[in-house]
C-alpha positions, -999 to +999 in steps of 0.1 A: +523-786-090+489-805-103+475-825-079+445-848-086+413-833-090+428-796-091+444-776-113+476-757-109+471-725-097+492-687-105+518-678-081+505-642-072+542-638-046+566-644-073+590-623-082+596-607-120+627-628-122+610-660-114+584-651-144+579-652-181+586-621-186+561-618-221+534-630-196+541-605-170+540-578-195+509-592-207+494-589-167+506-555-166+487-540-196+460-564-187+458-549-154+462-510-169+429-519-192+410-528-164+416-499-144+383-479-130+378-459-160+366-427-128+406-432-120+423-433-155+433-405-174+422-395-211+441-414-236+459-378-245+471-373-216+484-407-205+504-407-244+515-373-228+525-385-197+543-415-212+560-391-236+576-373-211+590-407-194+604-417-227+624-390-226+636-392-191+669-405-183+656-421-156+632-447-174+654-481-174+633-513-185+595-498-180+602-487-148+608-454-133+647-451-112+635-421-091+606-441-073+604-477-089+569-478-106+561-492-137+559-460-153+527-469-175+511-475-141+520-446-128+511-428-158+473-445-162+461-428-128+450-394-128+456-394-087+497-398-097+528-371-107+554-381-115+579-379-085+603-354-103+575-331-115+581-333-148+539-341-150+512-335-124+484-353-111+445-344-126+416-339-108+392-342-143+419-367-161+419-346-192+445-320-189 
């Protein structure tokens, strides 16, 4: 709601459903870019890591069944594995 004098401000509670969902998409990668490059993973190995979630048969919508991440998220951070082991986490990001 605008009230006079002030603009309307972003909702940071909502939930996906109450969203547009090409705008939260838009966040998310948004939000992935602008990630500490010292915490991301090499472009490599995240296309790796992502490979290996496409092929999963527990990636529904973006987001992982076993643990509920967003698995591009997950994926972006070399502190993360993937909770069913099928990739590890990396100290150095590049393996």
């Amino acid at each position: 709601m605008e009230r006079e004098g002030r603009t309307r401000r972003i909702c940071r509670k909502c939930l996906t459903a109450d969203m547009d969902e090409k705008k939260y998409f838009e966040s998310l990668r948004a939000y992935i870019d602008a990630v500490d490059e010292d915490l991301k993973v090499g472009g490599p190995l995240y296309e790796r890591r992502l490979a290996v979630c496409r092929e999963c048969d527990l990636l529904a919508d973006a987001m992982c069944r076993a643990c509920g991440c967003y698995v591009e998220m997950r994926a972006v951070m070399k502190k993360n594995a993937c909770p069913y082991g099928r990739w590890q986490a990396s100290a150095d990001g590049k393996n």
